[in-house]
N, C-alpha and C positions, 0 to 999 in steps of 0.2 A: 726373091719375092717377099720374105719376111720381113729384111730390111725397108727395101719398098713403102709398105705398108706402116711398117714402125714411122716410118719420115712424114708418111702421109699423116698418120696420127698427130704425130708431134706440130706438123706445120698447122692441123684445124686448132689443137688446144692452146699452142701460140696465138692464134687470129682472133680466139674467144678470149682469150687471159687478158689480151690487146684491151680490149674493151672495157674489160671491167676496171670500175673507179676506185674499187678497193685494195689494189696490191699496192705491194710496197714501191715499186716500180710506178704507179701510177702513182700516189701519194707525192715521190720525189720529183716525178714532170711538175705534180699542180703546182706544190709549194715555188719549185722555180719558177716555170712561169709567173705566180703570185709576187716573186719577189722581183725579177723583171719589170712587169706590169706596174710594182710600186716605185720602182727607180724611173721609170720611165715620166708618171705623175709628176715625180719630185723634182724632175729636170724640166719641164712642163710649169710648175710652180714656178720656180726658179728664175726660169725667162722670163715669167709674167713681171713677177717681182723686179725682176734688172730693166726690161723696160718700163716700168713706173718712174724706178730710180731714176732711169737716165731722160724720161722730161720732166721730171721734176726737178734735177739738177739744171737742165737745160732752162727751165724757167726761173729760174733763182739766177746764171748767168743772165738769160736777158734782161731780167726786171734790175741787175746790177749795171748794165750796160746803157740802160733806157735812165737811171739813176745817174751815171756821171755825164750821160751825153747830157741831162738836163741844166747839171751842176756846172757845166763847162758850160753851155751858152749862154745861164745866166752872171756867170762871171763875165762876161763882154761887158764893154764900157756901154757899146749902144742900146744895150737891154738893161743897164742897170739907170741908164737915163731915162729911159722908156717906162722904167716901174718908178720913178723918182716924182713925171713930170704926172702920170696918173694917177698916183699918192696924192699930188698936191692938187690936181683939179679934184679927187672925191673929198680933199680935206674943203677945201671953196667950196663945193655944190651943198656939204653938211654944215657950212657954216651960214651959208644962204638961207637954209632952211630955219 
């Protein structure tokens, strides 16, 4: 019975000890958690950051692609004639004037 009773003891002043914020035992849950908690954030950062990067990236290839597609069709003969023959009617229309 004495033992009994000892156990009984020991399991309440466990259940209390449990709770309180100030043992050493509790101290090393917060700070872990805390430091979980901040890896967690920094991975969270992280991603934010890598997907900026990657349409940012993504808009620097298209505006490059949007750039040579433009560079390629005005190298065509028919559009280099096409901005030749419209050069020389605004040069007429300015000379009219």
């Amino acid at each position: 019975m004495r033992m009994n009773e000892k156990l009984d003891k020991r399991m309440v002043s466990q259940a209390r000890v449990s709770k309180w914020p100030n043992t050493i035992h509790a101290e090393r849950e917060r700070k872990e958690y805390e430091r979980i908690k901040k890896l967690e954030d920094d991975e969270i950062e992280r991603r934010r950051i890598d997907a900026e990067e990657e349409a940012h990236q993504h808009n620097l290839r298209q505006n490059q692609l949007d750039k040579a597609n433009k560079m390629f069709h005005d190298n065509q003969d028919m559009v280099k004639a096409l901005h030749s023959k419209m050069l020389l009617c605004d040069v007429i229309a300015e000379q009219e004037v």
